[in-house]
N, C-alpha and C positions, 0 to 999 in steps of 0.2 A: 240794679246794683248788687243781685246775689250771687252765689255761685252758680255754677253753671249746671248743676240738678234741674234751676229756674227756668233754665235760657228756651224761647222758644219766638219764632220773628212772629211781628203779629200781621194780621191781617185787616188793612181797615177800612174795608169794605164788606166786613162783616155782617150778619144777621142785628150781633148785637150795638151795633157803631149806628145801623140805620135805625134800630129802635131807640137808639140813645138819642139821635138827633130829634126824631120827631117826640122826645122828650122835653128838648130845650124849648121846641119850637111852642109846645102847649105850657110851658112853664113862662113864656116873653107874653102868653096871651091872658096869664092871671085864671087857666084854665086847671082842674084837677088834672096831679099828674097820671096818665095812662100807666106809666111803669111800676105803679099799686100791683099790678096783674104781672107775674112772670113765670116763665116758662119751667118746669119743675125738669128734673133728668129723665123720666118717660117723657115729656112732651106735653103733660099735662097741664092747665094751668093750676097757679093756685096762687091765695091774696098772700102780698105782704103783708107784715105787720102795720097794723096800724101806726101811728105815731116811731117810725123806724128811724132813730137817728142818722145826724148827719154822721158823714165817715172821713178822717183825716188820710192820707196817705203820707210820710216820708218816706221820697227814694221815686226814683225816674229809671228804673232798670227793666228788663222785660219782664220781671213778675210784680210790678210794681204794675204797669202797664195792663197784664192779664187779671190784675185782680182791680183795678178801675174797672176794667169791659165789663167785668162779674156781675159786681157791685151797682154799678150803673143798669145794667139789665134784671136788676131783682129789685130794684126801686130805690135803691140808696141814692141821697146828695153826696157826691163825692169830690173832696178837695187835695189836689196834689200840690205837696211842698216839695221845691225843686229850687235848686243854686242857680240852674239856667232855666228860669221858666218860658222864656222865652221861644229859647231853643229848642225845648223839646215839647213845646204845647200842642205840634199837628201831630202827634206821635200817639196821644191820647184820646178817647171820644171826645168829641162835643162838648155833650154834655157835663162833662168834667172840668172842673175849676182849677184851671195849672197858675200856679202861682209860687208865691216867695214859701220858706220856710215857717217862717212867724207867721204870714196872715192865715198858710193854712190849716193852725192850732188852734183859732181864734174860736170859733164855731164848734167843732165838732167836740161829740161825748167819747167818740171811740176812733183811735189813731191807730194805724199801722205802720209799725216802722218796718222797711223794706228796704235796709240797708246792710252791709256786713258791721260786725262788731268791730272792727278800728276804728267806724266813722262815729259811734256811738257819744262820746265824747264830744262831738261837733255840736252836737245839740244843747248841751250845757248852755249856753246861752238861752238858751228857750225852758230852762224849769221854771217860771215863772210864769209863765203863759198854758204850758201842759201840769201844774199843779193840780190834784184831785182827777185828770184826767185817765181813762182806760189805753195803756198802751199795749196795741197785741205784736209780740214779737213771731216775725215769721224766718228768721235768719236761719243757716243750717251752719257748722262748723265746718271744714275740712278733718280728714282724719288725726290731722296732724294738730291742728288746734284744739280738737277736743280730747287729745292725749295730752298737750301742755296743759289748758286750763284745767285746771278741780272744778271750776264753777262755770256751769252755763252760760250761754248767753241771755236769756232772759234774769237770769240772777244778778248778771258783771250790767243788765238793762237796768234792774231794779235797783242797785247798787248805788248806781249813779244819778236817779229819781224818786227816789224816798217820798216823796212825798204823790206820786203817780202809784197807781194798780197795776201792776204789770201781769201780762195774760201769754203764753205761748200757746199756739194754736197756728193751723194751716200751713207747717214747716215739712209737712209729706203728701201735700199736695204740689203737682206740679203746674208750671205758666201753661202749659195744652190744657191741664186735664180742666181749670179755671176756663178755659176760655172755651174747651168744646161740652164743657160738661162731665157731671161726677158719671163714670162707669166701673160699676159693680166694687173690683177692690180700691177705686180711687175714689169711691163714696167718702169714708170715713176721715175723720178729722178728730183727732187726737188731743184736749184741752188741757191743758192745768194751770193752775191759779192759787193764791191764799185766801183771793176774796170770793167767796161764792156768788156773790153777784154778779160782780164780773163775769163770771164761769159763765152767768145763765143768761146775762147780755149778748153773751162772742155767740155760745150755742144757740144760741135766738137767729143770730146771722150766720152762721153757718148752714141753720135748716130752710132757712129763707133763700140763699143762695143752692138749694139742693142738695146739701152734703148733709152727714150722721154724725153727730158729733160723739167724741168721747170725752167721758170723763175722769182723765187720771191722778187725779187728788191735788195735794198743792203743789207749789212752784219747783220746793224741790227734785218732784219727776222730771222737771225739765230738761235735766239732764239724759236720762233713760227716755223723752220724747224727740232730743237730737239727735241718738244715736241710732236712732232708726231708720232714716234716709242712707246711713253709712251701712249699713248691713246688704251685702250683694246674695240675695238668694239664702239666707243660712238655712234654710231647709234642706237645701240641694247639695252641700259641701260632701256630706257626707256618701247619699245616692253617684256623685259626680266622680267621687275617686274609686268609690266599690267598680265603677262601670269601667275608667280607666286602668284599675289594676286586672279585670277580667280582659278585659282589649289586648292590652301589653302583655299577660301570659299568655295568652290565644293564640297572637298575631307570632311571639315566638316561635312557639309551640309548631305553627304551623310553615314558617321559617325553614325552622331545624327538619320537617319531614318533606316540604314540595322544593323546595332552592338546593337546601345545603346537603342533603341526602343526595339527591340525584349529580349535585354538581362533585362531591368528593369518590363517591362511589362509582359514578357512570361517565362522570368527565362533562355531561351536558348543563349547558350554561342556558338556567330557567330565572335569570334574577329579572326580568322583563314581570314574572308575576306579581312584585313585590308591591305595586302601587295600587293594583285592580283585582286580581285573581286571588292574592292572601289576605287580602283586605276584605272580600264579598266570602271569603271561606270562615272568616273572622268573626264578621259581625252577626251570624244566627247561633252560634254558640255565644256569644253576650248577650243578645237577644233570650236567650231559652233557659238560661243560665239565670238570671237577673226576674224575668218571669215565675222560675222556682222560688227563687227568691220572697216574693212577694208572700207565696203564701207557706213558708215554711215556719217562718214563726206563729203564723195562727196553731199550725201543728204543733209547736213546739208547749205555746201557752195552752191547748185543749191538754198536753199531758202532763204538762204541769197543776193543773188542775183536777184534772182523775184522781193525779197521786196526792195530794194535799187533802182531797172531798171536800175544798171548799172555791168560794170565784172571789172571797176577801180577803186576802192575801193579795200583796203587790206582788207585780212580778219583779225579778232583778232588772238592775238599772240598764245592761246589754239589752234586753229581751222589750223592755216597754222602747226604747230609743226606735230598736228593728222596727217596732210596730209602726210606731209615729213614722216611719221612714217609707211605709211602702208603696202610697200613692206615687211618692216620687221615682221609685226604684222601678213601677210598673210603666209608668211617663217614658221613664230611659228607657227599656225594653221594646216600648211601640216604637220609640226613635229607631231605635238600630233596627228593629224585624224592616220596618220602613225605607232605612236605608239600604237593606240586603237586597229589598225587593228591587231599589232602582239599579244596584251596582249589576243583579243580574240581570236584567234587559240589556242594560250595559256589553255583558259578553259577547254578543254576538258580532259587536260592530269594531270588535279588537281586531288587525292588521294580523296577528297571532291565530286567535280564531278560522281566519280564512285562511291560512296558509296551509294550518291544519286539517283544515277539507277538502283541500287541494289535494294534499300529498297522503288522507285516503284515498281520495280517488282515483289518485294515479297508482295506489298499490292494490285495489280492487280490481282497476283493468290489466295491470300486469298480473295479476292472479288467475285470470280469466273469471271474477266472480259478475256473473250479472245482477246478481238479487241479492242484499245484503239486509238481509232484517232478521234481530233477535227479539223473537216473543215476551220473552220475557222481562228484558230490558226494554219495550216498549210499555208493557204495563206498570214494571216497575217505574217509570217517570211519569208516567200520566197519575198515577195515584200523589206521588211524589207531589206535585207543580198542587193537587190540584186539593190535597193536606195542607201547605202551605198557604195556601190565598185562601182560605178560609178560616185558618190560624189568625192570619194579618187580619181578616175581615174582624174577626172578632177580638181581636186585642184591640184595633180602632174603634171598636165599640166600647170596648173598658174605656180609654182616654179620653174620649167624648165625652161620658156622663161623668167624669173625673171633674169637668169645665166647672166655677161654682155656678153659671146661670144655665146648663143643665142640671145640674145634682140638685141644683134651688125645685125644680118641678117635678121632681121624683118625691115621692112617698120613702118612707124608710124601708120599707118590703119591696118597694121596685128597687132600687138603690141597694139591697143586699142583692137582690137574685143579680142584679147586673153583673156585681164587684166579684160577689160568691158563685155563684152558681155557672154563670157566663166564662168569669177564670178561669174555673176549674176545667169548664171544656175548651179554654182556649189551651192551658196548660196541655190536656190529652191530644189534644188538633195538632200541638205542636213536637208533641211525644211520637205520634206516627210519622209527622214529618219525619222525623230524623230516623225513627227506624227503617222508612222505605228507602230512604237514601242511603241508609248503613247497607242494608238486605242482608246478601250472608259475610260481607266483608271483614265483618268483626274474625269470624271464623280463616281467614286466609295467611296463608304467612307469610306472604310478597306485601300486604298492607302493615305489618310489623316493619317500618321503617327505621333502620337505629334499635331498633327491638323497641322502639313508641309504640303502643296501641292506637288504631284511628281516633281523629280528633273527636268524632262525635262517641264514642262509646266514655269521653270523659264527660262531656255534657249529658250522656244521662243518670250517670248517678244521683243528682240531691234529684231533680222532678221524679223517678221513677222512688225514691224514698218518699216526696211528697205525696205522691199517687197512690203508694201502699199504705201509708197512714192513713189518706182520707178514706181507702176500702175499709181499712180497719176500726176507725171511729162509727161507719154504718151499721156496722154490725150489733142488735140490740142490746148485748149484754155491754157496751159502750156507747151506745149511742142513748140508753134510757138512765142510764148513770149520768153522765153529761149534762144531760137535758134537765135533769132533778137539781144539779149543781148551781147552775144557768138559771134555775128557778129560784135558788134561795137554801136551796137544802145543802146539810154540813153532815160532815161521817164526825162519829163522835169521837171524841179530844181535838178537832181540827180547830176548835174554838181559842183554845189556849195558846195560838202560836197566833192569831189573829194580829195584826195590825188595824189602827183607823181605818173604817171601810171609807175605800175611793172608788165609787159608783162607774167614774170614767174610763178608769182602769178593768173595772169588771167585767166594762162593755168592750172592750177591743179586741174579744174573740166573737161574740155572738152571732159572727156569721161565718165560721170555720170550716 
């Protein structure tokens, strides 16, 4: 009965549905229950708690469903209140007790309500029976209701049961991630409460069930713990539009000199490139572009730092945002180099492509040339192709260890040489690319299209600026300054301009 964040079909024929049964089955024989022991998210086992109470469910919905299977597979008695218990009883394990409303409050310490906030009210009939009990609210809002209401739904929960604990908890976990298990960021589970107990009851069964709980103080975060399922990616908004305004200048750019140039100047109609050929010309200038990117504000903050003599000082609010940004901005970068790579395999098998090797060929024999090979333009591509895929190889290498369960097995010195050191030559790998494919083009004046300079001699401006900073920072009369800074050392009066030292912030150049 959630949103559809929830929704996931279940499976019940599950691992956990046949553990659950031969649960009931040892449970009918007066025997200890086996499901003591379960299955942790490595695969590990490890014991329930002892004495784990029973667990209420309200709500027959599919995460009402995926979090019985859980529950039931981590050793809980679990009792589901349902309108139609009937009807939905083969829906649920076995092991599980589908039932009315009211009986399934009767027993249990700790209830999950697993219903949307309109139906909340329905239960009013039942304060009486859920009196003193633990209600944990797993409901999420729409966008829209959590702009209309001011108050939560675990609060409009509380409101209405005054005399019940109410817990919010397990509202960013999804119906799969319950049923296939916590992996890596669908670990964590987000808590809050006014009663601490509570807090450490729910945490108790969330670490039992596999997950990490958090703890984010009392009820009234509940609000800022709904709003978190609603957020798409906010990390990415910002990397996502930098990458589409480089696209959209690019793709014009390159528009106005291979289509629109030829087509008003020459008369020949090339708009056949527009979907494949300006697009693959496109995307390694965003690619290269977005790659400078990454490490330009480390440059930026090393010289912000020189000139200040000190690494406590904030940086301005533009400059820490950049930084915070770059993992994602380098993510984008491997997408597009990625994409260039497939769009060019691509060329060959264009209807365009062959026609145009056709009708060399037919102007080679009317030429009478038999042998047509330029030296130079042969090694110029071979270097070209082979700058490139070794660029890609090692930008795919950056993204990899970006992953958190790579980055998890890296040391902080593997983990800089990768980000730092490895960048920097993926940046150079891809600075030659583009100069072999420039050659001396830059130099010609039939490439001044529209009096445009070639596309690529715009993409190297910021990396060839990045490239001469970082030669610049090595050099010892900067790079032993730096390093004393990075250490703790302050040029004198830098102190006076000092802000509260933020260690975090200190560290977001240390690997420049």
């Amino acid at each position: 009965m959630l949103n559809s964040s929830h929704s996931v079909l279940i499976n019940h024929h599950s691992p956990l549905t046949e553990y659950a049964t031969a649960t009931e089955i040892l449970r009918k024989m007066d025997k200890p229950l086996i499901s003591r022991r379960l299955v942790d998210s490595n695969g590990s086992l490890a014991e329930a708690p002892s004495g784990a109470p029973n667990v209420g469910i309200l709500g027959s919905g599919d995460f009402a469903r995926s979090l019985a299977t859980r529950l039931v597979g981590s050793g809980f008695s679990v009792a589901v209140g349902s309108r139609n218990p009937k009807r939905i009883a083969g829906l649920f394990p076995s092991a599980t007790q589908v039932t009315s409303q009211a009986e399934a409050v009767v027993f249990p310490e700790v209830i999950f309500v697993a219903m949307f906030r309109e139906h909340y009210s329905s239960l009013c009939g039942l304060s009486d029976q859920l009196a003193s009990k633990i209600l944990v609210d797993v409901s999420n809002p729409t966008e829209q209701e959590h702009l209309q209401y001011r108050e939560s739904n675990a609060e409009y929960l509380a409101s209405l049961f005054p005399t019940c604990t109410v817990v919010k908890a397990f509202n960013v976990i999804s119906a799969w991630t319950l049923q296939a298990g916590p992996r890596d960021g669908n670990r964590q589970v987000p808590i809050c409460s006014d009663q601490p107990e509570a807090k450490r009851t729910v945490s108790e069964m969330a670490r039992t069930m596999g997950f990490t709980p958090v703890d984010m103080g009392s009820l009234a975060s509940a609000r800022e713990v709904e709003a978190m399922p609603l957020h798409l990616l906010p990390g990415w908004k910002v990397p996502a539009l930098l990458a589409l305004g480089l696209f959209i200048f690019f793709y014009a750019y390159n528009f106005i000199r291979d289509v629109l140039q030829p087509y008003m100047q020459e008369g020949k109609n090339k708009f056949y490139k527009l979907p494949l050929s300006v697009v693959n010309t496109t995307l390694p200038c965003v690619a290269y572009v977005l790659l400078s990117l990454v490490y330009l504000p480390g440059v930026l903050a090393a010289a912000l730092q020189l000139h200040r003599g000190t690494k406590y000082r904030r940086f301005p609010d533009w400059l820490d945002h950049w930084l915070q940004h770059r993992k994602q901005i380098g993510l984008l970068s491997c997408f597009c180099a990625a994409l260039h790579a497939l769009y060019s395999l691509g060329l060959p098998l264009r209807c365009s492509h062959r026609y145009e090797l056709v009708n060399l060929a037919i102007k080679q024999v009317l030429a009478n040339k038999s042998h047509l090979w330029v030296e130079e333009d042969v090694w110029r591509m071979e270097i070209y192709l082979s700058m490139g895929v070794l660029a890609l190889g090692t930008l795919s290498l950056l993204a990899i260890t970006s992953l958190p369960s790579i980055a998890n097995s890296l040391n902080w010195r593997e983990f800089g040489f990768v980000q730092s050191t490895l960048g920097f030559v993926a940046l150079v790998l891809s600075t030659l690319h583009t100069l072999t494919y420039g050659w001396t083009r830059a130099f010609e004046e039939s490439c001044y299209k529209f009096y445009l300079p070639p596309t690529f001699t715009l993409t190297l401006l910021v990396p060839c600026v990045v490239i001469l900073a970082k030669g610049l920072f090595l050099l010892p009369c900067f790079s032993r300054r730096l390093s004393k800074i990075r250490r703790g050392w302050e040029k004198d009066g830098a102190i006076k301009f000092m802000l509260p030292v933020d260690h975090a912030l200190a560290q977001k150049t240390s690997h420049v």
